[in-house]
C-alpha positions in Angstrom: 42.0 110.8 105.2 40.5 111.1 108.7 38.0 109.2 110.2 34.8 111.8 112.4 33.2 108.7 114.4 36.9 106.4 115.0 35.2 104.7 117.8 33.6 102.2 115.4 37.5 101.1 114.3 37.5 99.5 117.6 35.2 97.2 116.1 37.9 95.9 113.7 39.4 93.8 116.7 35.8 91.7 116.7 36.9 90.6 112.5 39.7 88.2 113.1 37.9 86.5 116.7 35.2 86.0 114.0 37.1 84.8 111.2 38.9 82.3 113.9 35.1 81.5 115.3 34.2 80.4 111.8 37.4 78.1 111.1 37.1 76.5 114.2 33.3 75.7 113.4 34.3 74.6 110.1 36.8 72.2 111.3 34.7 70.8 114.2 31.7 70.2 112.4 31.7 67.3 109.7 30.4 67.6 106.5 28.9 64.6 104.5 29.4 61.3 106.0 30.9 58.5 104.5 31.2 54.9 105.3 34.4 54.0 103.4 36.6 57.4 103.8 38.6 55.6 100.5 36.1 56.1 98.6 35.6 59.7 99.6 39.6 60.2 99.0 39.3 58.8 95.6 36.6 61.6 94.7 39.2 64.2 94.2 39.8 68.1 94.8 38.0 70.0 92.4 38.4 74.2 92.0 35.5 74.8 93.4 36.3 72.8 96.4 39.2 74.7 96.8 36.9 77.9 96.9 35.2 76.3 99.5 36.0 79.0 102.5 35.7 81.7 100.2 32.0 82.8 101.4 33.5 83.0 104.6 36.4 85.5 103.8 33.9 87.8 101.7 31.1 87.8 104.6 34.6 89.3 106.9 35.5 91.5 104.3 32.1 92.9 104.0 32.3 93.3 107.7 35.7 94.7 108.4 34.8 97.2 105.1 31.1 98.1 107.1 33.0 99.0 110.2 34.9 101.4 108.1 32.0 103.0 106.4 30.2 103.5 109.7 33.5 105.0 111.0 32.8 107.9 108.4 36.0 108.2 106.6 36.6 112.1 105.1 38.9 113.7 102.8 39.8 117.6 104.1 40.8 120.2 102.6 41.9 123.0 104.8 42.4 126.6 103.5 44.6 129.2 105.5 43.4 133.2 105.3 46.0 135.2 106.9 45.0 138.7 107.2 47.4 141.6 108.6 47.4 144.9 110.1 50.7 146.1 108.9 52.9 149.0 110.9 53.8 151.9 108.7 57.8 152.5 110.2 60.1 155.2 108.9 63.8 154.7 109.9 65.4 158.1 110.2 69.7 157.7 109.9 71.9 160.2 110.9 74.8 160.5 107.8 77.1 163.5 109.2 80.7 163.1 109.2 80.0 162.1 113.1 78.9 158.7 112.1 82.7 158.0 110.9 83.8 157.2 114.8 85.3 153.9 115.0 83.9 152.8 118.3 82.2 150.8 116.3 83.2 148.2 113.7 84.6 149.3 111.0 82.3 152.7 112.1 79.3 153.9 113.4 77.8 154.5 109.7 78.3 151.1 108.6 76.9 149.3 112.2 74.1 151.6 111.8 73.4 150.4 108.1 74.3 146.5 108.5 71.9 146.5 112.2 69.1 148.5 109.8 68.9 146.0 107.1 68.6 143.0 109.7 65.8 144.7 110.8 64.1 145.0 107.5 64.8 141.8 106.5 62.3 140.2 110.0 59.9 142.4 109.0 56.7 141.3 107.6 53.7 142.7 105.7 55.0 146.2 107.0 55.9 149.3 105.1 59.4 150.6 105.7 60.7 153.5 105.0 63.7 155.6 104.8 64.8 159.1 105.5 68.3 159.9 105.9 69.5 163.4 107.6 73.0 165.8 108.3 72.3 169.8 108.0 69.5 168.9 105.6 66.7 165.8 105.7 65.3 163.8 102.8 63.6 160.7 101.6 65.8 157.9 100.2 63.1 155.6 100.1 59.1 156.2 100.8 56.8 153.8 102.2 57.2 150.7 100.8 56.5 146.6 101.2 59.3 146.0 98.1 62.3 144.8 100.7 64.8 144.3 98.0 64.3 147.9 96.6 64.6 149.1 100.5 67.4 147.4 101.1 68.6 148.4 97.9 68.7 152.1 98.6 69.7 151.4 102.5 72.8 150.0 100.7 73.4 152.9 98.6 73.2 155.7 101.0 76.4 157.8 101.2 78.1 160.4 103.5 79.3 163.4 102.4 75.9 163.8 100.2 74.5 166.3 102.3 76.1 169.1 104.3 77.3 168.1 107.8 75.7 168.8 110.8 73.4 167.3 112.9 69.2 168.3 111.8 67.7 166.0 114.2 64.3 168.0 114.5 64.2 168.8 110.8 64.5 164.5 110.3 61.9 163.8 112.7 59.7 166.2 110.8 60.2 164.6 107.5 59.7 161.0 108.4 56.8 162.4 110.7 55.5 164.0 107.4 55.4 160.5 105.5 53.6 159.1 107.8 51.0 162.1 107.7 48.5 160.2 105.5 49.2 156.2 106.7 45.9 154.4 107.9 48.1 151.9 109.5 47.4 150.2 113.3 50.7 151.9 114.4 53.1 154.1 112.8 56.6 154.7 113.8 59.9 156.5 113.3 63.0 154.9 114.4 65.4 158.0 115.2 69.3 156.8 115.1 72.0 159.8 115.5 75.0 160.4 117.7 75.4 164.0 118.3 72.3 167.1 119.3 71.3 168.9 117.3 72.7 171.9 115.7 71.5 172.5 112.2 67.5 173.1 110.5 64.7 175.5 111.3 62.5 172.9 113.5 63.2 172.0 117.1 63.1 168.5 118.4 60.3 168.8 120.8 58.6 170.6 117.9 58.7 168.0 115.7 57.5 165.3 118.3 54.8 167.0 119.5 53.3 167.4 115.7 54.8 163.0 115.4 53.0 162.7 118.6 49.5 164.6 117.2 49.7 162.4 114.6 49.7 159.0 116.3 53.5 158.8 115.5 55.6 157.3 117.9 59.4 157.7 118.1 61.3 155.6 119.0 65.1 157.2 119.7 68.5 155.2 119.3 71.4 157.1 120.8 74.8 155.8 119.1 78.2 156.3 120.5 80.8 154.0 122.5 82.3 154.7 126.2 85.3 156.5 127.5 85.7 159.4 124.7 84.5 158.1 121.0 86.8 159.1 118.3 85.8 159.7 114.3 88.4 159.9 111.1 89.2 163.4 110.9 89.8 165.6 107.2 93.9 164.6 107.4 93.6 161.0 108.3 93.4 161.5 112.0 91.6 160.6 115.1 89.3 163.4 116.8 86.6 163.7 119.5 83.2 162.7 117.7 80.1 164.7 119.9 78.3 163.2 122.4 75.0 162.1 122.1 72.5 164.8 123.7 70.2 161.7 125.8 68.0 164.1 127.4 66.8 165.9 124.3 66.5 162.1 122.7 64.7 160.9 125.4 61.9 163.4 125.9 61.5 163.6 121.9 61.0 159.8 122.5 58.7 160.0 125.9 56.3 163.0 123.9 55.3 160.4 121.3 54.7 157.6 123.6 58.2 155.6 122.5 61.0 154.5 124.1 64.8 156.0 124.2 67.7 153.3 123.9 71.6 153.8 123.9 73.6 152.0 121.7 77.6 151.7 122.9 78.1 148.8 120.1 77.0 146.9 117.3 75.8 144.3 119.5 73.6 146.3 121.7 72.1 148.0 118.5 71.3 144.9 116.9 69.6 144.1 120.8 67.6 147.7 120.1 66.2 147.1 117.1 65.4 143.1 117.8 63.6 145.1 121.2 61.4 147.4 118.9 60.7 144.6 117.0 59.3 142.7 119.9 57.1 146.4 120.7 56.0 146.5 117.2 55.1 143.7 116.5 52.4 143.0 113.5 49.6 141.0 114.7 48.3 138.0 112.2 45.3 137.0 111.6 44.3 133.6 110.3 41.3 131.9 109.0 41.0 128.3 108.5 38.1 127.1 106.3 37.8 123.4 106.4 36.1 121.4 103.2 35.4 118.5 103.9 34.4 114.7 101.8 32.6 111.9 103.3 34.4 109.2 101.6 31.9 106.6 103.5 30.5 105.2 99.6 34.3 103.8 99.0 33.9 101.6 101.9 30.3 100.6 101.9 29.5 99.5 98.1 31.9 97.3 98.4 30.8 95.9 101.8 27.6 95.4 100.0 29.0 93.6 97.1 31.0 91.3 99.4 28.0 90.5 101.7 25.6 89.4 98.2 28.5 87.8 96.4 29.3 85.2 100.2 25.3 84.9 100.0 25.0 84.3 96.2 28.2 82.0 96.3 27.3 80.2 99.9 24.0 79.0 98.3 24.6 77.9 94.8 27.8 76.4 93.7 29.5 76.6 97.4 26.4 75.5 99.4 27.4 72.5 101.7 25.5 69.9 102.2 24.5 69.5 105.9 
């Protein structure tokens, strides 16, 4: 409960100087006189008697519960509308037999997969996608709001599925392509490989200049450690994984209005994508719509009843004689 005038509380402080005003009157001012005070102490104490002060403490009541009522005490009910613009994002992951270096721990794949479903996990009210990409591209999971499901199928993506190689343009083209009929504010592909591209029928700056005529923007996450990466080769050993082709990355990224990042551990990818989120961030929206009570009858009825019941009592069975 609130009060909407709580100036008039300050009033409360004059209820107690007036209830010691009244007992100091009381006490100072003599009732009926007598000319033998024995025979005024042999009369007794009756109930009534007792009951004497009582008009007193209902006329302060009635005045303390006034100064409440006038201080218009409500009862509010506030109701939150939150309204959102959600981003439509498509994460693009590279799965080719690249993504088995061990610059990263345990690998490059898993990093990549662990960093991805943080992100989808801070998201909110957005639709996230998946598309994952070697010599070939496809769809693991479309649009979607269900995080569980998403993070369900992130979990269960699997090298080897697809024939290697490195399709980069042919990915962006495919996440570009789910994205083809979103009405969202912003729409985005997050692009993660570590190698250039060498397999599918589309170019790079192809595909972003169709992302980029869309409204797509691309936003390009270079993976690979320093001083020579290695991946897990076919007999158990250790071989020179490609490098990441930056330039071709970056202008893909710069066409569509995004950004290009480099990514040389789990650490600083988990720092990208925390970045992206920062640039994409889904604006909220939220109305309050206040109900509100007076609650002002509670207080002054019984102010009212007080005030007539120390005027009804005060001058009938509790009037004092002067």
């Amino acid at each position: 409960m609130t009060f909407a005038s709580p100036l008039w509380l300050i009033a409360l402080l004059t209820v107690p100087a007036l209830g010691w005003a009244l007992w100091r009157w009381r006490h100072t001012t003599p009732g009926v006189r007598y000319s033998v005070a024995d025979d005024a102490a042999a009369t007794g104490t009756t109930g009534w008697a007792r009951l004497r002060r009582l008009p007193d403490a209902l006329l302060l009541a009635a005045l303390a519960l006034g100064i409440l009522g006038l201080a218009r005490p409500q009862e509010r009910d506030a109701t939150v509308e939150r309204s959102t613009e959600g981003i439509d994002i498509v994460l693009a992951l590279d799965v080719s037999t690249s993504m088995t270096a061990e610059d990263f721990t345990p690998n490059r794949f898993e990093a990549a997969k662990a960093v991805a479903a943080e992100f989808v996990r801070g998201r909110e009210s957005d639709r996230i996608g998946l598309v994952v990409f070697a010599a070939q591209a496809y769809t693991q999971a479309p649009l979607t709001i269900d995080y569980p499901f998403l993070l369900t199928m992130l979990q269960e993506v699997r090298m080897g599925l697809i024939e290697d190689g490195t399709a980069i343009g042919t990915a962006l083209a495919t996440a570009t392509a789910r994205l083809r009929d979103s009405e969202a504010a912003s729409k985005v592909v997050v692009l993660l490989t570590d190698g250039q591209n060498n397999r599918g029928q589309v170019d790079p700056q192809t595909a972003a200049e169709a992302a980029a005529a869309l409204g797509v923007k691309v936003y390009a996450i270079g993976v690979g450690g320093e001083g020579g990466p290695r991946r897990r080769g076919p007999f158990g050993g250790l071989s020179p994984a490609p490098e990441v082709d930056e330039g071709a990355l970056r202008q893909v990224a710069e066409t569509t209005g995004g950004r290009y990042f480099r990514a040389t551990d789990a650490e600083a990818l988990r720092q990208i994508y925390d970045a992206i989120s920062e640039l994409e961030r889904t604006e909220i929206e939220e109305t309050v719509l206040l109900d509100v009570e007076e609650r002002y009858p509670l207080f002054l009825w019984p102010a009212l009843a007080c005030l007539v019941a120390s005027i009804a009592l005060s001058t009938t069975r509790l009037r004092e004689v002067p």
